[in-house]
C-alpha positions in Angstrom: -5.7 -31.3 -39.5 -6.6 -29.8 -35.7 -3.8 -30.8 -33.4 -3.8 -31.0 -29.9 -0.3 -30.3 -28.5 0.2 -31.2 -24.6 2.6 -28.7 -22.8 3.4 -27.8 -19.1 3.0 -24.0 -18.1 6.0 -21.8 -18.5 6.8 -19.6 -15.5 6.3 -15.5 -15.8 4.1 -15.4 -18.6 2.5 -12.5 -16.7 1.2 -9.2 -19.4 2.5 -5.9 -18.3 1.3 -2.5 -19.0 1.7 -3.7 -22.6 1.0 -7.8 -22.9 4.3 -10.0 -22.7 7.8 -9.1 -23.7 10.4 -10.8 -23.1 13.9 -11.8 -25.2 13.3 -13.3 -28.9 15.5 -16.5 -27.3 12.6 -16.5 -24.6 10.1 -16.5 -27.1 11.5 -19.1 -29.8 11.8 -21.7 -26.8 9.3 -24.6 -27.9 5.5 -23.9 -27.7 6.3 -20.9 -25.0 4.5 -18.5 -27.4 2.0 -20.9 -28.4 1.2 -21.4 -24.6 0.9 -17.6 -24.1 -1.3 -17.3 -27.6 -3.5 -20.1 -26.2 -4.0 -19.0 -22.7 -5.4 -15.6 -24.7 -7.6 -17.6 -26.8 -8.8 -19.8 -23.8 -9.9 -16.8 -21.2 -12.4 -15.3 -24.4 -15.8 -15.3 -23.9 -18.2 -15.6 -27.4 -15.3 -15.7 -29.8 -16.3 -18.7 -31.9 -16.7 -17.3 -35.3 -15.7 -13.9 -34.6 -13.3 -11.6 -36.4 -9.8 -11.2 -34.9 -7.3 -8.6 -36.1 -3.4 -9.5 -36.2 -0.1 -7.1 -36.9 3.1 -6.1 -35.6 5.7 -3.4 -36.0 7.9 -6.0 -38.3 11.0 -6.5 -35.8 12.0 -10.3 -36.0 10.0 -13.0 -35.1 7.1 -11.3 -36.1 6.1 -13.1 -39.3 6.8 -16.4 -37.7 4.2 -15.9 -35.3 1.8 -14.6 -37.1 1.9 -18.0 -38.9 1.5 -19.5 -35.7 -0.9 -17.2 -34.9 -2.8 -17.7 -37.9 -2.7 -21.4 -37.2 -3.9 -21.3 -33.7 -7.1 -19.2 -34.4 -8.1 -21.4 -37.1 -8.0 -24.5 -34.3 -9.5 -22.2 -32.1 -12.6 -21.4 -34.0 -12.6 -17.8 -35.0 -14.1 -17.4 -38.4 -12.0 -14.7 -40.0 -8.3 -13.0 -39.6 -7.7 -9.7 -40.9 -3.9 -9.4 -41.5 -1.6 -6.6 -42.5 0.7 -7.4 -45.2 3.6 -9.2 -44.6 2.1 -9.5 -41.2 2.5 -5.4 -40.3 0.6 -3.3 -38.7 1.1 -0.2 -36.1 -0.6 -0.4 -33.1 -2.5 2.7 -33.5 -3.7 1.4 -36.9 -4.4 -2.1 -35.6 -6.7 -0.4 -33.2 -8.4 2.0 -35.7 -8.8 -1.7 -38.0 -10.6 -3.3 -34.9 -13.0 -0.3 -34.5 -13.6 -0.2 -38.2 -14.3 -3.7 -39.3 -16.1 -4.5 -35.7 -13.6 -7.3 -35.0 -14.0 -9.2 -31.5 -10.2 -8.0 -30.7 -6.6 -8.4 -32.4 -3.6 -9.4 -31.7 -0.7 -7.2 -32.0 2.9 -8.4 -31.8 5.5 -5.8 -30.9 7.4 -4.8 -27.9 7.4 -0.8 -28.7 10.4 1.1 -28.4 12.3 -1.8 -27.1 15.7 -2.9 -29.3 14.9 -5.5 -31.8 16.3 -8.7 -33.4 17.7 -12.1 -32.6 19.0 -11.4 -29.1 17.0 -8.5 -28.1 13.0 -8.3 -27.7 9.6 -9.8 -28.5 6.1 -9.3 -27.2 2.4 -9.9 -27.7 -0.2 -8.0 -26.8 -4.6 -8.6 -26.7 -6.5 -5.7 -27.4 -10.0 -6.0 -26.8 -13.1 -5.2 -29.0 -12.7 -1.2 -28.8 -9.4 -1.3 -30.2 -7.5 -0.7 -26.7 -5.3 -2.8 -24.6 -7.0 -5.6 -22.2 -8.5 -4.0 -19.4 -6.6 -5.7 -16.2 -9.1 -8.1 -15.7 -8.4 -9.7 -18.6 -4.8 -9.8 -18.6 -4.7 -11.4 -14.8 -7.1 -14.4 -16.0 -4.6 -14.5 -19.1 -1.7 -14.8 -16.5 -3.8 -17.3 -14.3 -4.3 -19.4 -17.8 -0.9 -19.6 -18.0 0.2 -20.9 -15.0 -1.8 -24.3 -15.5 -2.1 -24.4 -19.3 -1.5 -28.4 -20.5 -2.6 -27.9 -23.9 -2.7 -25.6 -26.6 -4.1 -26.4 -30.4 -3.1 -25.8 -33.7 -3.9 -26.8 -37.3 -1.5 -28.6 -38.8 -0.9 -27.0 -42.2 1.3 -24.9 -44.2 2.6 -21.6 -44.1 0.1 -18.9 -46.1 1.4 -15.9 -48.0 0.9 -13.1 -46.4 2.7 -10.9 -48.9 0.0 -10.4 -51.1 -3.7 -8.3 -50.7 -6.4 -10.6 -50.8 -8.7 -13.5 -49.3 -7.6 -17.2 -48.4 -8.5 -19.8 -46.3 -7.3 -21.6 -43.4 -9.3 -24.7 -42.3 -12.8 -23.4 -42.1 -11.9 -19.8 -41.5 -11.3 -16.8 -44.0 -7.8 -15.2 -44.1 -8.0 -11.8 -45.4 -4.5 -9.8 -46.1 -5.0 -6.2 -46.1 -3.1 -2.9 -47.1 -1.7 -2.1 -43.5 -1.7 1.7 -44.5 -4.9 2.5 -46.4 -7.4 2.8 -43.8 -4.9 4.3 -41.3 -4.3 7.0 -44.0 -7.9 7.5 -45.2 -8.5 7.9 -40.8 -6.2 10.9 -40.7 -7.0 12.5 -43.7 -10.5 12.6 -42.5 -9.4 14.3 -39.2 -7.1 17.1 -40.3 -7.2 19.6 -42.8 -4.5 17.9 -45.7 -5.4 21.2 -47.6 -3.6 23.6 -44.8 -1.2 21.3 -44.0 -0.3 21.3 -47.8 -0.3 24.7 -48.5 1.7 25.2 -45.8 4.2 22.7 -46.7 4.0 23.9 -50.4 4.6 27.1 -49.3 8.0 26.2 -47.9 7.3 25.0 -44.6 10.6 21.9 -44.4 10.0 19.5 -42.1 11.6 15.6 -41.4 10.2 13.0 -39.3 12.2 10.3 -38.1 11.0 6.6 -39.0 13.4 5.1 -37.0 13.4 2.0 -39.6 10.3 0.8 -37.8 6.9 0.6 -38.5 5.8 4.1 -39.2 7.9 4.4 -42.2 5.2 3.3 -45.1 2.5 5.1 -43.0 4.6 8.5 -43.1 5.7 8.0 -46.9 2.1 7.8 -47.5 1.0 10.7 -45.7 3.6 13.1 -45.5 5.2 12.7 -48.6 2.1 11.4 -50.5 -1.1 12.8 -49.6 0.9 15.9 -48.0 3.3 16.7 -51.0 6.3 16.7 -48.8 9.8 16.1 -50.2 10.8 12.3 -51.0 13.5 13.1 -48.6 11.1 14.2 -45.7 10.9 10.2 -44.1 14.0 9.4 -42.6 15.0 5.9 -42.1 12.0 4.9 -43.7 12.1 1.1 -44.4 11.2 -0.9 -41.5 14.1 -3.8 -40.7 13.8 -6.5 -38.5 16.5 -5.1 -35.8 15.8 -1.8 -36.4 18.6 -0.7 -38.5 20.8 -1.8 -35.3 18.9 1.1 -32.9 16.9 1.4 -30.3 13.6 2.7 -31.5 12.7 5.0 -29.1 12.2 9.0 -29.9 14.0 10.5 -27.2 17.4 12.9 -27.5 19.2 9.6 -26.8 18.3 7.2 -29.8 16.8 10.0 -32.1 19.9 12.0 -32.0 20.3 12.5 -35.7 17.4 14.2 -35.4 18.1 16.1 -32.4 21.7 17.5 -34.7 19.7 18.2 -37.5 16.8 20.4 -36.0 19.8 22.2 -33.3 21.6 22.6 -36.7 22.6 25.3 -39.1 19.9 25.5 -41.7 17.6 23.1 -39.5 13.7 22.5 -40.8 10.9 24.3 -39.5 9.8 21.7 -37.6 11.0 17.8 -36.7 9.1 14.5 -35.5 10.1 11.0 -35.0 8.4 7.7 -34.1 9.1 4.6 -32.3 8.8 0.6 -33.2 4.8 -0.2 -33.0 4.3 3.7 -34.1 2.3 4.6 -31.2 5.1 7.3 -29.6 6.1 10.5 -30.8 8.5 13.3 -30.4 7.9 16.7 -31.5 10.9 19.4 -32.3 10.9 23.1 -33.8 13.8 24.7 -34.9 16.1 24.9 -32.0 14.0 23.8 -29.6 12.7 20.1 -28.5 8.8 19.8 -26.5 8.5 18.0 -24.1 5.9 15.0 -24.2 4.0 17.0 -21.1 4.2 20.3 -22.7 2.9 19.0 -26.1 0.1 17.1 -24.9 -1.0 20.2 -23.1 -0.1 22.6 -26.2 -2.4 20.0 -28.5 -5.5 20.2 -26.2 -5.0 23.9 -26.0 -5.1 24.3 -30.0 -6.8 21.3 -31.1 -10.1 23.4 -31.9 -8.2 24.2 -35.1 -8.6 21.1 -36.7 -11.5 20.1 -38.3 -12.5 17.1 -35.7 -12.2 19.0 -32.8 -13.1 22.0 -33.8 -16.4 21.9 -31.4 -14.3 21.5 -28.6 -13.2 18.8 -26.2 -14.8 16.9 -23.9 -12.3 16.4 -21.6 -8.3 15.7 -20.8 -6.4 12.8 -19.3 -3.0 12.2 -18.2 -1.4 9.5 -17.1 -0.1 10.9 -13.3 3.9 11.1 -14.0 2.7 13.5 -16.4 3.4 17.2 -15.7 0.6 19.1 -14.4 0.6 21.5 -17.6 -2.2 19.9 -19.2 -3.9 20.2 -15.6 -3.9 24.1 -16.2 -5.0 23.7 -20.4 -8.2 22.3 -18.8 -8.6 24.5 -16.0 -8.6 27.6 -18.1 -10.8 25.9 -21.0 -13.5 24.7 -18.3 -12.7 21.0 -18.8 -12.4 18.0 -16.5 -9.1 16.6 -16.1 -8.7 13.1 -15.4 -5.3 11.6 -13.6 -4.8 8.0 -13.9 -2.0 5.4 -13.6 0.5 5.0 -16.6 -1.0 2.5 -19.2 -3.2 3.8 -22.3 -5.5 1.0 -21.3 -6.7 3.5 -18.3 -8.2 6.1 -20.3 -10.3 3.0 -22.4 -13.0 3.6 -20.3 -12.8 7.5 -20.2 -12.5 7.3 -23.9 -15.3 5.0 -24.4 -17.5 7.1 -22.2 -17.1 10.0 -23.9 -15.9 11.8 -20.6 -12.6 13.0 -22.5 -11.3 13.6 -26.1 -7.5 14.1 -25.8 -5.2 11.8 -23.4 -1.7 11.8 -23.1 1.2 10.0 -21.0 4.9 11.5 -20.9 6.6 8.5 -22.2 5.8 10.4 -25.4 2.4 8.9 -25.7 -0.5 11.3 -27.0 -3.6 10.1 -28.6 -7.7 11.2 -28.9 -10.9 9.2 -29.0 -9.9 8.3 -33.0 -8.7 4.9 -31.7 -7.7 3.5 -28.2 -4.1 3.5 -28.4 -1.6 6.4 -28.1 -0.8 7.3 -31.9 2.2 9.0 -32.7 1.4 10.2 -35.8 -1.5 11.4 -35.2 0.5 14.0 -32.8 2.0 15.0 -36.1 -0.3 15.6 -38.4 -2.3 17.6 -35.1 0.8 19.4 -34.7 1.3 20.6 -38.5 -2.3 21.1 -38.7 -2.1 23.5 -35.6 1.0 25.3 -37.6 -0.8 25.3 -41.3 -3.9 27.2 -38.6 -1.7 29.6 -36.3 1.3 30.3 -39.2 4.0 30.9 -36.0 7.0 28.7 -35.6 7.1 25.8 -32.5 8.8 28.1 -30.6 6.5 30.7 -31.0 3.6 28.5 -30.2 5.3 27.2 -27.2 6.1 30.5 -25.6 2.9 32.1 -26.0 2.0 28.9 -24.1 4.0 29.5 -21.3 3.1 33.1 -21.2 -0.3 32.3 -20.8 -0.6 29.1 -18.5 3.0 29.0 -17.0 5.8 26.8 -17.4 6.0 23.1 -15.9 10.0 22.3 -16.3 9.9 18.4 -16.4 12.4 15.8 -17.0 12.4 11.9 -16.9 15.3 9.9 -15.7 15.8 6.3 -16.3 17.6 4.2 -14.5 17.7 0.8 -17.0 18.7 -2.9 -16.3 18.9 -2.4 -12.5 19.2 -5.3 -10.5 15.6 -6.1 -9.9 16.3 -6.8 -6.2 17.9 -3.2 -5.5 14.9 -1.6 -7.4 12.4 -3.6 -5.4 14.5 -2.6 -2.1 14.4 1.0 -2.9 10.7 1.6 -3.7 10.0 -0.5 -0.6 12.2 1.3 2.1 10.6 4.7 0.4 7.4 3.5 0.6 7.9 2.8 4.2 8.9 6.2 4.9 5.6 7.7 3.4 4.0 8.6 6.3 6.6 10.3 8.1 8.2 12.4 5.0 5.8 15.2 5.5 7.3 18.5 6.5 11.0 16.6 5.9 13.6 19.8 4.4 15.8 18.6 1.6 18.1 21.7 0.8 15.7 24.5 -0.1 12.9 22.1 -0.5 9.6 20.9 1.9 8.1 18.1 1.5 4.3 19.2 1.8 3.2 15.9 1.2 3.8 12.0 0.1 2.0 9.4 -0.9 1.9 5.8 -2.9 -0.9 6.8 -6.0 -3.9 5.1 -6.1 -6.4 5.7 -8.9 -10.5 4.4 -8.6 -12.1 4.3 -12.2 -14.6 6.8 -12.2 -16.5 4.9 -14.8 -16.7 1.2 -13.7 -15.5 2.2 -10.0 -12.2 -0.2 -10.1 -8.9 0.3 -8.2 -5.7 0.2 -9.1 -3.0 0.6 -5.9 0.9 1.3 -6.3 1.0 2.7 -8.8 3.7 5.2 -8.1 4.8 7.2 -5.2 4.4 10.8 -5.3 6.5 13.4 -3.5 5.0 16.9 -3.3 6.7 20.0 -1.9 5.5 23.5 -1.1 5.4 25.6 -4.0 4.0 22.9 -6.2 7.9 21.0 -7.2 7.4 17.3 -7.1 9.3 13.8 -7.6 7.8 10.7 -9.2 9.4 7.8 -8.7 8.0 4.2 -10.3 9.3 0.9 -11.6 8.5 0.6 -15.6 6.9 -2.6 -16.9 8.0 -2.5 -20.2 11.7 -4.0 -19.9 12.3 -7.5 -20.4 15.7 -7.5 -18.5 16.3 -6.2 -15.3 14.4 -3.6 -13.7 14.1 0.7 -14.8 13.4 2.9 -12.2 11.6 6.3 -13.3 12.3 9.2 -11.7 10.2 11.6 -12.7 11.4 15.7 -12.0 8.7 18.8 -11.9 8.7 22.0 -11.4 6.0 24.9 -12.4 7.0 27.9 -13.0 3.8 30.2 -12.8 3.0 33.3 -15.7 5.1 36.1 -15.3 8.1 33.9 -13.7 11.4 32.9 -15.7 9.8 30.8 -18.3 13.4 31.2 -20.3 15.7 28.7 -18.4 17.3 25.5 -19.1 15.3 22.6 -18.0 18.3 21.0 -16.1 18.7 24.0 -14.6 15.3 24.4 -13.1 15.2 21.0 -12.1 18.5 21.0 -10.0 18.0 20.8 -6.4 15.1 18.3 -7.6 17.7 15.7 -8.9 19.6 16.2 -5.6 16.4 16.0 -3.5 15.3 12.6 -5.3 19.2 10.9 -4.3 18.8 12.1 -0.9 15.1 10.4 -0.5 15.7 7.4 -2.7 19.2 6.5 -1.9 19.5 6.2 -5.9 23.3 5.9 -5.9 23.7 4.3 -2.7 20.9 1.5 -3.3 21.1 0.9 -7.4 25.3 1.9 -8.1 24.1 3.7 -10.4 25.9 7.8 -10.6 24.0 9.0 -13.3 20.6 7.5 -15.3 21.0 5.9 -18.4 18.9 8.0 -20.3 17.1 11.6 -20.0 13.7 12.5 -21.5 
């Protein structure tokens, strides 16, 4: 039975970078996800009938709303759901399952890296028909929906089994439970060559990748230890849990420090990996030595011609603009365009879909190609060992004939997390303010060459996107990032974002903290960090 439930419109339902997340005790409030769900459903042009794909990364309160989820497209007229098992999905895979079964969009329910379970985070996200994120025009009507939604509907009915492979009904539209690995799997095996990579492993190549008990865990048994021929023991952490094991699923030094030990360790494996909660982020380690997200992005691009699907070349490069200017010099030297855009995948959709670029990459440990529209994490993997079954050197090897040939961009990522929202507001303001006068300012052995608040116009449908991150550039090509993230749900992170290039034939060799010294110091002095958040130190270091 189709009910019609009347509600009144919850405050801040407003989609960031990556849909709505906020605290699971947010989310279980009465008909506050429904409201959101509805307000999605509501702003859809031509969806009667059509196909809509739904997933998460399994962290609680995900198979509870795919019920509702389920529910709520069946009142709302779509004529089939494709669902993972037990409601799971990765986002890179739920994008590569929208492409492949020409769905109208999907639904994905996961708030990424961010902590999981009772009392930490939720979120749900739209992707649109090409398998990426809602472009911004579709996530500010979403918002407007939500600020004078009265009424959402729902069928009234019981709970289905979404354990089991398979086709059901809901109402008057199909249900159909699929395996959430298969076609993910079959995607990358038609990408790389599984032959090199298991020749290579079979030779004695040891690796480990880092599952984080999230979502990638099934999807790396699979294909690692599977298809690959990798060691039963290669997955770490491999069963997905609601809370994540109790971690923060996020591969950085921080969270993925059992990794970090094991590959700075006596008798560490060749090489080293780890994923985060949706499975769309990656880290990449060799033996003794940790890449950057910059530096790999620009490392894949410059070797990607060694596996089978880019072997004829790319078409192009993006990066999202806190991202290090290494891949800037990849594409320089290879003859390709190089796009810069503000951080969210959902900005290189439209490079993607007009074929201006193959390989895009953010430094949040994001890197992805034209295979699918999100960032894919292990996809960065399986390039990565591809590129080592091709080249037979070690990740350090590989990384230093990098920097011998295109130079060295020492980077580094500091977060400032659960800042009072007011002081983070406060402090971008008063440096905005000062934009137009920083030019020429001296801050220890540092000149400001030039300043400004990044703007980015979409070279494909010509729309702007303002404030997206002020930028401060000194002679010699050093610069400071600074932004406020949109993916916490409580308080406010400030990014500070540290560069320095370091050009071929310079000290390529040094610690990065090292390099970036009188950068940290020059970022406190501009920002008033300390002074304007309390904070001494950020909370965490990428």
């Amino acid at each position: 039975m189709l009910k019609t439930v009347a509600v009144t419109p919850f405050p801040g339902q407003k989609p960031g970078t990556s849909g709505l997340r906020k605290k699971v005790a947010v989310f279980r409030q009465s008909h506050y996800a429904e409201c959101f769900i509805q307000a999605i459903f509501d702003v859809l042009e031509g969806a009667a009938g059509q196909t809509l794909v739904l997933g998460g990364d399994g962290r609680f309160w995900n198979r509870e709303i795919v019920q509702t989820t389920l529910k709520m497209a069946a009142a709302n007229g779509f004529g089939r759901v494709i669902v993972g098992r037990g409601g799971i999905l990765s986002t890179p895979a739920a994008s590569h399952v929208i492409r492949k079964y020409g769905a109208f969009g999907g639904i994905i329910l996961s708030a990424s890296h961010n902590p999981g379970g009772p009392d930490e985070d939720f979120g749900i996200k739209y992707n649109i028909g090409n398998g990426g994120p809602a472009p911004e025009r579709i996530t500010d009507a979403i918002h407007a929906r939500t600020e004078v939604i009265d009424h959402y509907r729902i069928l009234d009915a019981a709970d289905l089994d979404i354990d089991q492979i398979g086709e059901t009904r809901l109402g008057d539209m199909a249900v159909q439970i699929i395996d959430p690995v298969a076609d993910y799997a079959d995607l990358m095996e038609s990408l790389f060559d599984f032959a090199a990579i298991r020749a290579l492993i079979a030779g004695g190549f040891r690796l480990t990748f880092d599952a984080m008990h999230a979502v990638t865990g099934p999807y790396a048994t699979e294909i690692l230890e599977r298809r690959l021929g990798a060691p039963a023991d290669t997955v770490l952490n491999g069963t997905p849990l609601p809370d994540f094991g109790g971690h923060h699923p996020d591969p950085n030094m921080v969270h993925a420090h059992e990794l970090f030990d094991r590959m700075f360790g006596p008798d560490a494996p060749d090489f080293g990996a780890a994923s985060d909660g949706d499975g769309d982020r990656n880290i990449i380690l060799g033996r003794g030595i940790f890449v950057t997200p910059s530096d790999s992005l620009a490392m894949l691009a410059a070797n990607a011609h060694l596996a089978p699907a880019y072997a004829t070349g790319l078409a192009g490069i993006a990066r999202s603009m806190p991202t290090s200017a290494a891949a800037d010099r990849v594409a320089e030297a290879l003859g390709l365009p190089l796009y810069e855009t503000p951080t969210g995948w959902k900005y290189f959709g439209n490079l993607l879909d007009a074929g201006r670029v193959t390989i895009c990459g953010e430094e949040s440990a994001g890197t992805g190609s034209d295979h699918v529209r999100e960032k894919d994490g292990l996809w960065a993997v399986l390039l990565w060992l591809n590129i080592l079954a091709a080249r037979r050197e070690s990740v350090a090897e590989i990384a230093r004939a990098h920097w011998e040939r295109f130079g060295r961009n020492y980077y580094a990522r500091h977060d400032y997390e659960g800042i009072d929202g007011a002081a983070a507001d406060g402090l971008i303001a008063a440096l905005r303010d000062r934009l137009p006068t920083l030019a020429g300012t001296r801050v220890g052995d540092l000149v400001v060459a030039a300043a400004d608040d990044f703007a980015y116009q979409d070279p494909v449908d010509a729309s702007l996107s303002r404030h997206q991150g002020i930028r401060i550039l000194f002679e010699g090509g050093s610069r400071i990032v600074l932004r406020l993230s949109g993916t916490g749900t409580s308080g406010a992170t400030l990014r500070v974002y540290l560069e320095r290039y370091e050009p071929v034939g310079g000290d390529l060799g040094r610690a990065t903290p090292d390099a970036l010294v009188d950068l940290i110091a020059a970022a406190d002095t501009l920002a008033e960090i300390r002074s304007r958040t309390g904070r001494d130190q950020p909370d965490v270091i990428t």
